[in-house]
VOVORO-237933 format. One record per residue (C-alpha): residue in one letter; x, y, z. Coordinates in steps of 0.02 Angstrom, whole numbers, padded with zeros to 5 digits, always signed. Layout:
BEGIN
AXYZ
...
//
This chain:
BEGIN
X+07463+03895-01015
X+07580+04039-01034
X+07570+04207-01123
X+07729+04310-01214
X+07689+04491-01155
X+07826+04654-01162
X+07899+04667-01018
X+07902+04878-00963
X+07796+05010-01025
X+07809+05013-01217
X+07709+04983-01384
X+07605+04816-01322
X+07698+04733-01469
X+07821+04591-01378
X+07897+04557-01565
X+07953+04741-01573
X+08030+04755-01385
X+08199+04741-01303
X+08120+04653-01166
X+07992+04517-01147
X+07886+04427-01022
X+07820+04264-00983
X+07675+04225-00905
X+07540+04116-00870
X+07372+04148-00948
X+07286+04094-00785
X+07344+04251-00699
X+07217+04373-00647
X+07372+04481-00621
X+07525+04412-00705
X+07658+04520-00624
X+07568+04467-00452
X+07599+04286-00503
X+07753+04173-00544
X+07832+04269-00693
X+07994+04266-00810
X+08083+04417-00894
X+08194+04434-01007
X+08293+04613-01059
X+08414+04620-01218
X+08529+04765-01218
X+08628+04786-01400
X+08711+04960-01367
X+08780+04949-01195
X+08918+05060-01161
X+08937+04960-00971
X+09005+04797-00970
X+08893+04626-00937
X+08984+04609-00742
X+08947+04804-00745
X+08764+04804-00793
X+08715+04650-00676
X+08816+04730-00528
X+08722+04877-00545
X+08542+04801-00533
X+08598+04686-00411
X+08648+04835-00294
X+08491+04916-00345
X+08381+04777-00275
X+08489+04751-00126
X+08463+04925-00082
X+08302+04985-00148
X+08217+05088-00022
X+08047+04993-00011
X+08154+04856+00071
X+08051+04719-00029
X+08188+04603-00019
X+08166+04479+00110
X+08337+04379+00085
X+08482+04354-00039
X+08468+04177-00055
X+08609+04178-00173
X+08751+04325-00180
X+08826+04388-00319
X+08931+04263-00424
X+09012+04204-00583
X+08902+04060-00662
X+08863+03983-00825
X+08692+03995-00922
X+08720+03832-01058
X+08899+03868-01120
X+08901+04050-01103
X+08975+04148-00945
X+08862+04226-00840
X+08833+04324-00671
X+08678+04275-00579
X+08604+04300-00395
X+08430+04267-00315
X+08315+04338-00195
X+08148+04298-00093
X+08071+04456-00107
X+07901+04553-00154
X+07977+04671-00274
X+08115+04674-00399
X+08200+04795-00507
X+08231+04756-00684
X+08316+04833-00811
X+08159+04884-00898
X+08063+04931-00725
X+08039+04917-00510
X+07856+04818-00503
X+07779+04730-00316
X+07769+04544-00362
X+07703+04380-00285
X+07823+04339-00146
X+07944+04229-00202
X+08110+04183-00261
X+08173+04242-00413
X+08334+04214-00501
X+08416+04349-00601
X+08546+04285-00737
X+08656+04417-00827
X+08738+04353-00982
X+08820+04378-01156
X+08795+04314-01340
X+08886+04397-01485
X+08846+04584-01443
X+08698+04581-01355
X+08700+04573-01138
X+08535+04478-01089
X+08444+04492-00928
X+08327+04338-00866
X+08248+04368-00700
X+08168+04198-00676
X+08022+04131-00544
X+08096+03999-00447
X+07944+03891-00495
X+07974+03701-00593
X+07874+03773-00748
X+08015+03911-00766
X+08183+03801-00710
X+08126+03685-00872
X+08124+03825-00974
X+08290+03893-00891
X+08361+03730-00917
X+08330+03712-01106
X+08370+03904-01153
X+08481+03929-01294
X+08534+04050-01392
X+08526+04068-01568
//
């Protein structure tokens, strides 16, 4: 069972927000459990290899030192047919580009890419449930 919540501190209205969640219902705590995100910027002024360079040094580097590893550097990828930059981490705490949060240790993908004018941001639990989602993700 999974849940669409907004991702960040904001209305409590998903539909309305520039970033969303995933979770599943069965979570006492969702951010404490296997989790997806999802940020949409539409006015960046920072390129997409800018924006995703940034957060990836800011998780690298974040002084609570919640990253365990960097199971996957920084590098060029592809998210369907679009271009993307992505890296991963086994951590216990991430930054986003909608907030810094403790988390379930895990891994947990980021994927920075582009459609039309809009840079998206998934930061994805390295769980089955979310690579089939992953895998299916288009863009409309």
């Amino acid at each position: 069972n999974m849940k669409v919540v907004e991702a960040g501190f904001g209305s409590g209205r998903p539909e309305e927000s520039a970033g969303i969640g995933i979770i599943e219902t069965s979570a006492k705590e969702p951010l404490l459990s296997p989790h997806m995100a999802i940020s949409v910027f539409t006015d960046s002024k920072t390129t997409l290899k800018q924006l995703a360079q940034e957060n990836y040094d800011k998780n690298v580097n974040h002084p609570s030192n919640s990253i365990i590893s960097v199971t996957e550097s920084f590098r060029e990828g592809k998210l369907g047919n679009n271009d993307s930059y992505q890296y991963s981490f086994k951590t216990k705490g991430l930054v986003t580009p909608d907030e810094e949060y403790f988390t379930q240790e895990g891994e947990y993908r980021f994927i920075w890419t582009q459609s039309g004018s809009k840079i998206y941001c998934l930061m994805v639990a390295d769980t089955p449930t979310f690579n089939q989602i992953l895998s299916t993700f288009k863009f409309n």
